[in-house]
N, C-alpha and C positions, 0 to 999 in steps of 0.2 A: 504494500500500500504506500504512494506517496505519499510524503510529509508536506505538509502547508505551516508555511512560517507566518503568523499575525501578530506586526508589533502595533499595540494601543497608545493613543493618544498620549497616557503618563508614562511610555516607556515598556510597560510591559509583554513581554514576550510570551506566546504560547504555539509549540508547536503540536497542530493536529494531524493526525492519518487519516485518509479521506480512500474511499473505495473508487476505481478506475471507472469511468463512465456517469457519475453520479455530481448534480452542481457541487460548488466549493460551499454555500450555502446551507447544507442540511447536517453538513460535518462541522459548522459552527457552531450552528444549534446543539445539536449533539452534544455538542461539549460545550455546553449554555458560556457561549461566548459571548456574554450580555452586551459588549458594544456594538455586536452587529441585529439590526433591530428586525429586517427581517416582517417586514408588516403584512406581504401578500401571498408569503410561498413560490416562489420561482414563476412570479406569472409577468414579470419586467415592466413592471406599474406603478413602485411607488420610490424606488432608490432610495429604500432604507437600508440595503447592504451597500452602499456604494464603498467603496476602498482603492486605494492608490497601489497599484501596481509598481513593487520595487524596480528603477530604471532598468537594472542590468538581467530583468524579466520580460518587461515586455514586449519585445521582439519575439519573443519564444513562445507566446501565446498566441490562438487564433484567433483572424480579425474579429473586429466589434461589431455584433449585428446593426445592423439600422434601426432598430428598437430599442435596442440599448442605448444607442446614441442620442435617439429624439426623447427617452425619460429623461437620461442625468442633464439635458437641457433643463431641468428646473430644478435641478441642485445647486448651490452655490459652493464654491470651489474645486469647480470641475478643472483637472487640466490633462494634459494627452495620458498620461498615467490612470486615468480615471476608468475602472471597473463596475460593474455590479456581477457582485459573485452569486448572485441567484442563475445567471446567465453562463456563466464557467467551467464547464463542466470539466473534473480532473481528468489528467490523461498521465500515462508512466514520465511524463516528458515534463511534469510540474514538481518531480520529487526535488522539494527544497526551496520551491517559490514562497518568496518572501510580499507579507500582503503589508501595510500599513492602514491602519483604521483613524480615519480623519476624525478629531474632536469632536465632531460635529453631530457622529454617532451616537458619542456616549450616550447614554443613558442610566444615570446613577438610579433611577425608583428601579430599576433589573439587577442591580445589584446587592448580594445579601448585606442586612443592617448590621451596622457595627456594636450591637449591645448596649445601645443606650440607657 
């Protein structure tokens, strides 16, 4: 199983295994990766998983459909790095791809409380 690298917005790194054929998206989940938010289910509608594709990856990945393109037009800080991993599906040729998850993700109420 390939490995998928996502480092978060504070820095943190978590590497997941993801099954060949299957979006990058459900192996986030999986592993309740709460900054990818994830709102539609791979149906490339609302660019809640958007994430930046580490530079010295994205050539190595296949191009970006047209629907993915015309969503993350209503994200704000899209740039040619820009993904939605609902749309990605893993192949042997991503073992190691490094994902970056934009602040913009976070979403602190998904993450467990600190015991207050």
């Amino acid at each position: 199983m390939p490995t998928i690298n996502f480092i978060l917005a504070d820095g943190a790194e978590h590497a997941i295994n993801g099954e060949v054929g299957t979006p990058v998206m459900y192996f986030a989940k999986r592993n309740k990766l709460s900054s990818i938010l994830t709102e539609y289910d791979s149906q490339c509608r609302c660019a809640t998983c958007h994430v930046y594709i580490d530079p010295q990856w994205i050539s190595k990945l296949p191009k970006m459909a047209d629907d993915d393109r015309e969503t993350l037009e209503f994200v704000d800080g899209v740039d040619d790095m820009s993904r939605l991993i609902c749309q990605l599906k893993i192949t042997d040729e991503m073992d190691g791809l490094i994902m970056h998850v934009p602040e913009s993700q976070y979403c602190a109420a998904a993450e467990p409380e600190s015991g207050r």
